[in-house]
N, C-alpha and C positions, 0 to 999 in steps of 0.2 A: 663092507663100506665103513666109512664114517661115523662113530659112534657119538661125536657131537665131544667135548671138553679141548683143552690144550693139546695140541700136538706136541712132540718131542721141539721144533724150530722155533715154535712160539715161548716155550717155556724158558729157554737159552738166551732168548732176546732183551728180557726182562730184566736183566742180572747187568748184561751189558750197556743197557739204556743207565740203568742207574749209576752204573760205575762213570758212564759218558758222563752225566748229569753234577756229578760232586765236583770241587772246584780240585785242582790238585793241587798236594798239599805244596805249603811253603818250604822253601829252601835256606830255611834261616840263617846256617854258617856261610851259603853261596852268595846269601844277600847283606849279610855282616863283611863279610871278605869283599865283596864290592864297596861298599861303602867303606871301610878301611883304605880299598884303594885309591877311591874317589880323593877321601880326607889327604893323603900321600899326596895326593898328585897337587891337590889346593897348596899346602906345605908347600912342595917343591916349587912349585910356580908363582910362589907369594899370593895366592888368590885370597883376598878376603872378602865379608860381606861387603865392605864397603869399595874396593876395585871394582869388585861384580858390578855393583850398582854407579862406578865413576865411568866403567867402561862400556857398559850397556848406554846411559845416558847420553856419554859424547858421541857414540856411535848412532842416538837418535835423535842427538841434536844435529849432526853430520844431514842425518836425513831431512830435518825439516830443514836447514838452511837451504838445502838444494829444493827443498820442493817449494818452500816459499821464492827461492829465484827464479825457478822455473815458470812458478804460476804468479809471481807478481801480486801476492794478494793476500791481505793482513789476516782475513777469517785462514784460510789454511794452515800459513803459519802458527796461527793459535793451536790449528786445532792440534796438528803436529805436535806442539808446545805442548798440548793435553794428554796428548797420547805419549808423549816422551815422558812427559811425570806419570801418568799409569804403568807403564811397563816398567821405569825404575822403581815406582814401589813395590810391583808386583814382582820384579828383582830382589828385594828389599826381602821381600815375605819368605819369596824361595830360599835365598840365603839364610834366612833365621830358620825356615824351618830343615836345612840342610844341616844346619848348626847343633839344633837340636837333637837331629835323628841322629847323629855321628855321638852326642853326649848320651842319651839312648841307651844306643849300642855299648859304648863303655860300659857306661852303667850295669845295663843287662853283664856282660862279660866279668864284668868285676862281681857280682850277684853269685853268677855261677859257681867262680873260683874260689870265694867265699862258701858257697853249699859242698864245693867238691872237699875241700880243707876240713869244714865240719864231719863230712863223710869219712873221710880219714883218719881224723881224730876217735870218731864212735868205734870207727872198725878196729885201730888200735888202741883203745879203752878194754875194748869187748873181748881182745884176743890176751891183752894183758891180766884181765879178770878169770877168763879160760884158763892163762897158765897158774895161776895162785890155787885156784880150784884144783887143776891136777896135780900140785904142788904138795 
């Protein structure tokens, strides 16, 4: 019988609970590379923070005009009016912080290529001083 501790299936379950459990990791060049594209695409289409937010807004004034003809009635319209300045600031925000993430990324990118050049530098330092030595 049964001598009582972990079985062999109970032990294996463990390992995989926790691997299930860790977030998986980032795909940082996948998510650089999208956001590059994203950036591209804004470029190409002229999009900027402020279009986002010219184009969001007439498209939610579009709405309240209709719904205030619809409903005939000055509270809605407002409130329409309220909601069309909330979601273009919240346009506003996205934008900036899209703006950001994209200067970020540069950033980070340019960071790199700086460390990689360092790197290059040391290893040909290192291999220059190697040959004097054997010299």
């Amino acid at each position: 019988g049964g001598s009582g501790g972990a079985g062999p299936s109970q032990e294996s379950e463990a390992p995989a609970e926790a691997a299930a459990a860790k977030p998986a990791p980032l795909d940082r060049e996948g998510l650089l590379r999208l956001l590059a594209e994203l950036h591209e695409d804004r470029i190409r289409f002229g999009i900027t923070p402020e279009t986002s937010v010219e184009g969001l807004a007439e498209a939610l004034g579009e709405a309240a005009d209709e719904a205030s003809e619809e409903e005939g009635e000055e509270e809605t319209a407002e409130a329409a009016a309220e909601a069309a300045a909330e979601a273009a600031a919240e346009a506003r925000r996205q934008a900036e912080a899209e703006a950001a993430a994209v200067a970020a990324a540069e950033e980070e990118e340019a960071a790199a290529a700086e460390e990689e050049a360092e790197e290059a530098a040391v290893a040909a330092a290192e291999a220059a001083a190697a040959e004097a030595a054997a010299a």
